[in-house]
N, C-alpha and C positions, 0 to 999 in steps of 0.2 A: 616350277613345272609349267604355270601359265605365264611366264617373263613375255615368249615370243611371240605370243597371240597378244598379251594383253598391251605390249609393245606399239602394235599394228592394228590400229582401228577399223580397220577394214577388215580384216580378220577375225575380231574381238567381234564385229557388228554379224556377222556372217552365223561364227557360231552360237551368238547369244539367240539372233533368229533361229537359230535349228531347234533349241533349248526351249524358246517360247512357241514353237510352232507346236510340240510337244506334250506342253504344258507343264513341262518337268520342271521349270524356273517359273516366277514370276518379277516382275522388275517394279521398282518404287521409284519414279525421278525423284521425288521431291524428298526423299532423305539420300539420292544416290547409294540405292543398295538393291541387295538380288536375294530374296527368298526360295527356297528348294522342296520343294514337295516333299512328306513325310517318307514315305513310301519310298521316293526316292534315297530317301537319306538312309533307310534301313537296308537295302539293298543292297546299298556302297558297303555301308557296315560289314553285312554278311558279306560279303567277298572279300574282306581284308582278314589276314594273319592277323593276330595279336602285337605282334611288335607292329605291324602298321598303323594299328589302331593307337597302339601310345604315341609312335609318330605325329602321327597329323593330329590327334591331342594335344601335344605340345606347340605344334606349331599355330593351330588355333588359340592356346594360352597366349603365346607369343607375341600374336595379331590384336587379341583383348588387351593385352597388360599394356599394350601401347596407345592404342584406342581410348581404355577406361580413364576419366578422369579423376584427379583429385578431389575429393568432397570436404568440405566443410558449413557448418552452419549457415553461412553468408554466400556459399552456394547460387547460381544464377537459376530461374529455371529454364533456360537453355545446358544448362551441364546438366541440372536433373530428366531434361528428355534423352541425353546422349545415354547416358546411364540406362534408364528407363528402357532406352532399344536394345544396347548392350545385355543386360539383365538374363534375359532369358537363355543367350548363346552364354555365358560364365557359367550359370548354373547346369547347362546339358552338359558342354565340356567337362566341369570338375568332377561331375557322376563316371564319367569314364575313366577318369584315372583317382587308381588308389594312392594311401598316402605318400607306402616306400615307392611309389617309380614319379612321385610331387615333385616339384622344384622350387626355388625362391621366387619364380615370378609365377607361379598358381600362389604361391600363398598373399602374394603382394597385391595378386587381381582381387582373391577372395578378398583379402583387407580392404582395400578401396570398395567392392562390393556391400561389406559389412556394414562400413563407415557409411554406406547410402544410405542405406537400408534405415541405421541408425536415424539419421537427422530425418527421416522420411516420417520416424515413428512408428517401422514395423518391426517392434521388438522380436517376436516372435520369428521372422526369418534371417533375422541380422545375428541372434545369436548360437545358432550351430554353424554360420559362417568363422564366428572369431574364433568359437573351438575348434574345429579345424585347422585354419590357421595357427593355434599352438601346436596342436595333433604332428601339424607338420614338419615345426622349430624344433619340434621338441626331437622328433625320428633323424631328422637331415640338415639342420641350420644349429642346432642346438641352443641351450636353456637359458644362454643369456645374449642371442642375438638382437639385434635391433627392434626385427619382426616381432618379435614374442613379447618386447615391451609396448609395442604399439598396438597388438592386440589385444594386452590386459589392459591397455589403457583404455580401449575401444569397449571392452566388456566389465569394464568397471563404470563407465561412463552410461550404458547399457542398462548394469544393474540401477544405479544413481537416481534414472528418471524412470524405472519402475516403485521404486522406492523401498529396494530390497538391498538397503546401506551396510547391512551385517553379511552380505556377499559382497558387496563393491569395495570396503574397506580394506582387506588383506589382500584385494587382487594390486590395490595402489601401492600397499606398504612391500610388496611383493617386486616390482617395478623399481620403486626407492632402491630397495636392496640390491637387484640387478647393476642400478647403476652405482652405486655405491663400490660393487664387489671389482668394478670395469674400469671404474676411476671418471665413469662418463658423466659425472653430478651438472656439468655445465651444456649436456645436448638439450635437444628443446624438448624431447619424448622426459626428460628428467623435469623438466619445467612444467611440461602441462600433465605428470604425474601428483604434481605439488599441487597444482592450481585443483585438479580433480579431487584429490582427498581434501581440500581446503572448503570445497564448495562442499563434500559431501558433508563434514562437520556443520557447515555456517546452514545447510535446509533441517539441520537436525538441532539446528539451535546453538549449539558447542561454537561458541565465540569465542572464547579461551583458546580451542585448541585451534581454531579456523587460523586466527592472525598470526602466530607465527610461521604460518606454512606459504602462509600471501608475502610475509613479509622476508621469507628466503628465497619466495619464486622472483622478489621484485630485484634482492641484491642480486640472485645467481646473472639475470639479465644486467643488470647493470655492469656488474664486473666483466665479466664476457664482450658485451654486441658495446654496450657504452651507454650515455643517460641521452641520448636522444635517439634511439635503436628502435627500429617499430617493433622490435617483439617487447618492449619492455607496456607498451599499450594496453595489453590485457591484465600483465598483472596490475597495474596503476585501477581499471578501471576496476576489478573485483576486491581491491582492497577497498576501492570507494565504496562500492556495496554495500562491504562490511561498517563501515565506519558511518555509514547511514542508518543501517541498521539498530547498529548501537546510540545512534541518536550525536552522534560528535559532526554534526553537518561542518562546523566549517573547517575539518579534517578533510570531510568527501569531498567538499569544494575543490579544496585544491588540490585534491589527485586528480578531481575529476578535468579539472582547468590543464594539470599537464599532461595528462594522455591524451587529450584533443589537439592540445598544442602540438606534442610530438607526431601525432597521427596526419594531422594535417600537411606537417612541413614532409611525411616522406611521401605518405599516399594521396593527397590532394582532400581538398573538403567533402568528396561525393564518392568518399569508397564507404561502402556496405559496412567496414568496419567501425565509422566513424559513430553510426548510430548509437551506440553502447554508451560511448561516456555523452554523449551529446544529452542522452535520454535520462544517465544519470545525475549530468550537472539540470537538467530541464524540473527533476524531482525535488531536486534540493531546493529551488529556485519554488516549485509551489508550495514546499512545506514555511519556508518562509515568507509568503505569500507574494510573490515578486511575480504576480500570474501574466504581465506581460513580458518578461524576460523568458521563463516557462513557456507559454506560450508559443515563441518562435523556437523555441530550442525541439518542442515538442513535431510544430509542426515540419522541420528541419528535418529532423530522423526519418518522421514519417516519406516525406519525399525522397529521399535517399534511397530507402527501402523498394518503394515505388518504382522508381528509373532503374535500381538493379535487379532487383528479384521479382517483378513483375509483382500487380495487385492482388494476388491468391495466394501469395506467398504466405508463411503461418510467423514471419518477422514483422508483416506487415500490421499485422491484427496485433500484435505485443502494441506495435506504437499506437493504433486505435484506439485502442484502449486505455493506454497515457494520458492522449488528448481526451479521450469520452470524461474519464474522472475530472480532470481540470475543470472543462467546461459545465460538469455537475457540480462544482465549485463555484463555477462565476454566475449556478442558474439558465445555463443554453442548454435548455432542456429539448428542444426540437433536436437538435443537433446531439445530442448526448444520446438520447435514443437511436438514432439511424446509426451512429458509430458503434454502440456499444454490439448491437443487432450483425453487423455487417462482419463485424470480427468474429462474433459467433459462428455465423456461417462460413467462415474461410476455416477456422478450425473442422467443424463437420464434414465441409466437402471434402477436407484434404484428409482426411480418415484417422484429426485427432481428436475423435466424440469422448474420450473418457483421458484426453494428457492434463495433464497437471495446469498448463497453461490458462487450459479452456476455462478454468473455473475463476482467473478474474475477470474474464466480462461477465461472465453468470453473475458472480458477486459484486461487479460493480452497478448492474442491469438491479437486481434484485433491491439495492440497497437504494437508487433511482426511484422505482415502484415505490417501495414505503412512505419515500419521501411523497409522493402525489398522494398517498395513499390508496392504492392500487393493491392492496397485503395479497388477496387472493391470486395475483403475479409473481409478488416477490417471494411469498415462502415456498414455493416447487424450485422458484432458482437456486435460493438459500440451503436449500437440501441437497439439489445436486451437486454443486459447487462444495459444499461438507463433505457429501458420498465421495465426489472425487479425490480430495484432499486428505481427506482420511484414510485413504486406498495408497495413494503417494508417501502416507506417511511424510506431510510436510505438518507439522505441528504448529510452527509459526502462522500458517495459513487457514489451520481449522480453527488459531483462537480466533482471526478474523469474521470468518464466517458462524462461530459460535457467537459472536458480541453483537453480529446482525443481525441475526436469526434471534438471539434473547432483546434483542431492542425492540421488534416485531411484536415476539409474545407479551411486552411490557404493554405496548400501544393496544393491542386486542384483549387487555386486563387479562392473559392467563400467566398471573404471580407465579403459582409455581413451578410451572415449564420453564419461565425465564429466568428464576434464582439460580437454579438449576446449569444453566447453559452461563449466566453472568459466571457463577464461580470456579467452573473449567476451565474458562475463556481463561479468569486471572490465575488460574494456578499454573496454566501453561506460562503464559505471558511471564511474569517472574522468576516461572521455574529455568525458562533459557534465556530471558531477555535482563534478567536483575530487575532489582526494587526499584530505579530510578529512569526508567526508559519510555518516552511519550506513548508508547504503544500501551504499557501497563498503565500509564494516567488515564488512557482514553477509557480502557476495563472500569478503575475506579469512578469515575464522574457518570458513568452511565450506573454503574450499581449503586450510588450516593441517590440517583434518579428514584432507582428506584424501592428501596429503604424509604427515601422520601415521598412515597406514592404508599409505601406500606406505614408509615407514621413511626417509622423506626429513627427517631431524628438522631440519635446520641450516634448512632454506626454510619449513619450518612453524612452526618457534619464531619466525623473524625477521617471517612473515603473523601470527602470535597477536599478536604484540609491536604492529605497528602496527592492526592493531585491537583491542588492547586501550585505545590511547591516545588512537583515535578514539573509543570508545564511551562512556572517563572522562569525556572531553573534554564530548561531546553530549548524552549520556545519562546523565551523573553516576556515581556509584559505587555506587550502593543500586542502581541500574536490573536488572532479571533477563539481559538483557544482556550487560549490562557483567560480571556476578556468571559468567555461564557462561562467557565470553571469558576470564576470568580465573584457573577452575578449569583450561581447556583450556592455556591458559599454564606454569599452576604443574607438569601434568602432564609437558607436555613439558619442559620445564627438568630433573624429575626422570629422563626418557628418557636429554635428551641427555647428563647429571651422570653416568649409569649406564653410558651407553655410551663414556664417556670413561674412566670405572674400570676398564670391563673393559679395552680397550685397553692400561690403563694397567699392569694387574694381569698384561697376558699379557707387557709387557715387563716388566716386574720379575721375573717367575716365573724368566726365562730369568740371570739376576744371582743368584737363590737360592746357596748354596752349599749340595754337594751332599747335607751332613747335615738341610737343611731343603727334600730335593724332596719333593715329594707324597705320599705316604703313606696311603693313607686305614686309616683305623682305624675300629671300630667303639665305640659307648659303646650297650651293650645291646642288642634288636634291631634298632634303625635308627640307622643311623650319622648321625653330624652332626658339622659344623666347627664351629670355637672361634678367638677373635682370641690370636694370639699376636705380640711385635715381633721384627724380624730386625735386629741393631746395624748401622746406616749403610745399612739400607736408604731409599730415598724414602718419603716419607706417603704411602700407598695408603687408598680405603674402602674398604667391607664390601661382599663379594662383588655380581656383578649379579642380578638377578632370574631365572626361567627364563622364558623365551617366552613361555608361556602366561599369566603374573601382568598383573591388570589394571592397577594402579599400580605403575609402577615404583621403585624404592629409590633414590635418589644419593648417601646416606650416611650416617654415623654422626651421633648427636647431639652437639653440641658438648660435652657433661659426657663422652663417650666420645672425645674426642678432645682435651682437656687437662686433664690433672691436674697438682696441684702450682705450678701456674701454668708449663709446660713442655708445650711441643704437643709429640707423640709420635706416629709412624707407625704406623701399623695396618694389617694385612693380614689377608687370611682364608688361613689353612692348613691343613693337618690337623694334629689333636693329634698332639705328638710325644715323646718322653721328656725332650727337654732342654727343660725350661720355665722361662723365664726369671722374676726374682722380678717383684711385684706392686709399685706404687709404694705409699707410705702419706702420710700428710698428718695432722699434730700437731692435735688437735681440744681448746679449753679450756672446760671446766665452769667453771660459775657456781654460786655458790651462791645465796641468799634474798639479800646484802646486797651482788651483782654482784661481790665482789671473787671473783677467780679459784681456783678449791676446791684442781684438781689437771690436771694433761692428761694423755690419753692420745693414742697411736696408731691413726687407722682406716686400716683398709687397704681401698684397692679393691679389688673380686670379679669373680669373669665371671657372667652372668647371660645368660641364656639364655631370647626371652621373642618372642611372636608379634606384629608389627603390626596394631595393628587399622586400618590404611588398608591397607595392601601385603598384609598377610596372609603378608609373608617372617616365618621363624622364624631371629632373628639371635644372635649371641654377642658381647657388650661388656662393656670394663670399665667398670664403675659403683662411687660408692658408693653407702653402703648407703641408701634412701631407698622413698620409697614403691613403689605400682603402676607397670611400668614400659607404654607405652600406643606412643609413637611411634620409631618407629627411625632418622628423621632428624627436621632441621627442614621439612625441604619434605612430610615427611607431616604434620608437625603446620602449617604452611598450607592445606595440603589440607583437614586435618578443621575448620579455620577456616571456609573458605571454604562447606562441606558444613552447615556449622551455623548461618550466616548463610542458605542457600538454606534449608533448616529454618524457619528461621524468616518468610521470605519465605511460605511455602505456608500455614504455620500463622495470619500473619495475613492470608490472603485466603481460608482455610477461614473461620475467624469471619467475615470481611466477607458474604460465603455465606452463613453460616446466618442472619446477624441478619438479613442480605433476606428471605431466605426467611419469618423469623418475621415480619416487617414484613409483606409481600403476606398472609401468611396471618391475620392480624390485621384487615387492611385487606377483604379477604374477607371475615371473618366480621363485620363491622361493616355491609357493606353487604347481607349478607342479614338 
């Protein structure tokens, strides 16, 4: 109708002046489009038949469906402004036509609409889009069209991140079926019907049923496009997910290594899509602490994200967030804070104050705080971050935020809020994640904490013990990890070793005979005890510690507890006048030509000397030998274990500084 005007710019220019002199248009250069007065549009209306009115309905669908773009996650926001203008002319248009005079491209517009809608976050308007779109399949395309699979997949997806999975689940099995009945098991709407039920099971914990459904999404691609095919990418990268999840890192590795591989050689290293596995091989990489491989993997994503989707993007704040936890890791806490903060706010402004998303910078923010001790910070994040996840129905995620929120209560000494929240945390954790998976270790060594804060030693040695065996297990034996679980262990072993002696010591006391009761005596002005033996007493150790000592004592060192090759009982008493003799032990000199010169007699001493782990000031008999340092053998694991952490910090100080001097290098080169 407008071909010949619009044709003829001078013509076109002519009447669009009539139109603006008018006021009945107005014009936009800077999107290149023409707005029309309300008023006037109702006018036109009212003087149109009804069949005109479907007419230029349809031919407006016809102009959108061409117009609207394709949406997906990875979305630019330049497609989300086009949309965005788009938007409001879809939604007048489809009000005007009903379903029976619909066509295949209203329902294909409304789809692409829905799909915005969706990644947009505005649940509420995207989904009486998708019913519609059945409404429509279902009257004029029929029940096993294309469309109608992609709308359940849209509103299964829909349901999924409200976290209403007992509606999302039969709209997926529902779709399977479709294609199943069509013989289409190989289109991609078949694939990312897989991948969608797979993720709904793997947020709900259901690892069992999640992996076989990744792992027929991954052959269906395979077989079909081939093994280096970019649709095979995504299944590669959500199996890796999975198999992170599950604690099998160097499974995730290496799916995560060939989806990046594959992705790169089709789509280049700086497609939007890259970030995913990039982000998931960068995670595997810090749980094994390789924080400068991590590191660049992290900060990688994050720039990708940046040059495609603009910095407000809500992919963007995922990777902030990546990098905020790391460097809460390596201690860049300036830095940790600004990132964790800034993701916040791109979730908010972008109008996702209550998605699922938002609540790991709340919980990684909150668990930052505690660490400064900052509590009256971190427990309104810790709560939010709950409220939201528990709203989402992600269960894996509220035991997170339950084991930081009970870590919190432990440090503000309120015991029974935190037992409380510890043993939720591990009955979820177990109950989807199994008995053997780092995330349930992590549950146990903080409840082992705090049992051992309640003097409960017998349940907290037996929690250390099996997370100690999970974390060897998983996390190898160098892991920082594993290395704390293990200090935490040796402790308590020496607790419950001490509180077994005292015990032990207060029945024995009572079997003294009467010339060896207690006594105290002084030696100058501060009195102290000395080891002396009682004939046919039991082997007792060396007194317990008081209360207040940080490391507990469990015993004497093996050189103070046989000589002679003759173990001998020890007790602590007070000196007394009948002191029994000292053993001695025949020692042979050598001369220059090894034959034996002469022997003599050494005799064992008492020595009297300070731990330097326990800090008890003990009395044993020793020979004569050098500095005496530990007073059992579980203090000298202890300062093992303290010198290996040593040396842990020491080589990721260097790793630090040589970055550091690298960036500063690489600075001054490019100015």
């Amino acid at each position: 109708m407008f071909g010949p005007v619009a044709a003829d710019l001078l013509q076109f220019d002519q009447a669009l002046a009539a139109l603006l002199s008018l006021s009945l248009v107005q014009r936009h250069p800077e999107t290149q489009t023409l707005s029309m007065h309300r008023l006037v549009q109702a006018v036109l209306r009212e003087g149109m038949s009804e069949q005109e009115r479907v007419q230029w309905s349809l031919r407006a669908i016809h102009a959108l469906h061409a117009l609207f773009p394709e949406v997906i996650a990875e979305s630019t926001v330049e497609v989300w402004r086009q949309c965005e203008r788009l938007l409001p002319h879809v939604l007048a248009v489809a009000t005007t036509l009903a379903d029976h005079a619909a066509n295949q491209e209203l329902a294909e517009v409304l789809g692409k609409t829905a799909d915005y809608l969706r990644v947009r976050a505005q649940h509420t308007q995207a989904e009486p889009l998708y019913e519609r779109v059945l409404a429509i399949c279902e009257q004029t395309l029929g029940s096993e069209h294309l469309l109608m699979a992609h709308a359940l997949n849209g509103l299964a997806d829909l349901y999924a991140e409200q976290g209403k999975y007992e509606r999302a689940e039969p709209l997926c099995q529902r779709v399977l079926r479709i294609h199943e009945r069509t013989r289409r098991l190989d289109h991609p709407e078949a694939v990312s019907s897989l991948i969608i039920l797979a993720n709904l099971y793997w947020r709900q914990g259901k690892h069992a049923q999640a992996e076989p459904l990744f792992q027929r999404a991954l052959v269906i691609c395979e077989q079909v496009f081939g093994l280096e095919h970019p649709q095979i990418v995504q299944p590669l990268t959500n199996l890796g997910l999975l198999c992170w999840k599950q604690g099998k890192y160097a499974q995730a590795e290496l799916l995560y290594q060939r989806a990046l591989h594959t992705g790169e050689q089709v789509f280049g290293s700086e497609y939007p899509g890259m970030a995913y596995p990039l982000t998931g091989l960068a995670i595997i990489y810090a749980e094994q602490r390789k924080d400068e491989q991590a590191e660049v993997l992290f900060q990688r994503a994050l720039r990708i994200r940046e040059q495609a989707l603009g910095s407000e993007h809500y992919l963007v704040a995922v990777a902030l967030s990546n990098l905020a936890e790391l460097y809460a890791e390596q201690e860049k806490d300036e830095q940790v804070e600004q990132l964790y903060q800034r993701a916040i706010s791109i979730y908010e402004q972008g109008g996702r104050s209550e998605h699922r998303d938002l609540a790991y910078p709340l919980s990684g923010l909150a668990h930052f705080y505690a660490r400064q001790g900052k509590d009256t910070w971190a427990e309104p994040l810790y709560r939010r971050a709950l409220h939201i996840w528990e709203q989402a129905l992600e269960y894996l995620e509220v035991a997170t935020a339950l084991n930081g929120l009970a870590n919190l209560y432990l440090k503000q000494r309120r015991y029974g809020e935190a037992e409380v929240l510890y043993q939720r945390a591990r009955s979820i954790r177990e109950h989807h994640l199994g008995q053997h998976h780092p995330e349930v270790a992590e549950t146990l060594h903080d409840l082992a904490v705090f049992y051992q804060n309640q003097d409960n030693l017998c349940e907290a040695l037996a929690l250390a013990e099996r997370a100690l065996q999970i974390r060897s297990q998983s996390l190898g034996a160098a892991h920082p990890k594993t290395i704390a679980t293990r200090t935490l262990y040796t402790r308590l072993v020496q607790e419950q070793g001490c509180l077994e002696e005292k015990e032990s010591s207060e029945r024995s006391a009572e079997k003294i005979p009467g010339s060896l009761r207690e006594e105290k005596q002084t030696d100058g002005p501060v009195g102290r005890d000395v080891l002396t033996r009682s004939p046919g007493d039991q082997p007792a150790q060396t007194r317990p510690l008081p209360a207040d000592t940080h490391l507990p004592l469990s015993g004497p060192s093996e050189e103070a507890k046989t000589f002679s090759g003759q173990q001998t009982g020890l007790r602590t008493i007070p000196r007394t006048p009948e002191r029994l003799p000292i053993h001695a032990m025949s020692v042979a000199v050598r001369g220059a030509t090894e034959q034996v010169a002469y022997t003599r007699q050494v005799r064992m001493r008492e020595v009297t000397f300070t731990c330097t782990i326990c800090g008890q000031r003990v009395t044993q008999l020793h020979y004569p030998s050098g500095k005496l340092k530990y007073c059992s053998d579980t203090c000298r694991a202890v300062r093992a274990a303290q010198r290996q952490e040593e040396r842990v910090v020491k080589q990721r100080e260097k790793r630090r500084t040589a970055r550091e001097v690298y960036l500063r290098t690489e600075q001054q080169g490019a100015v």
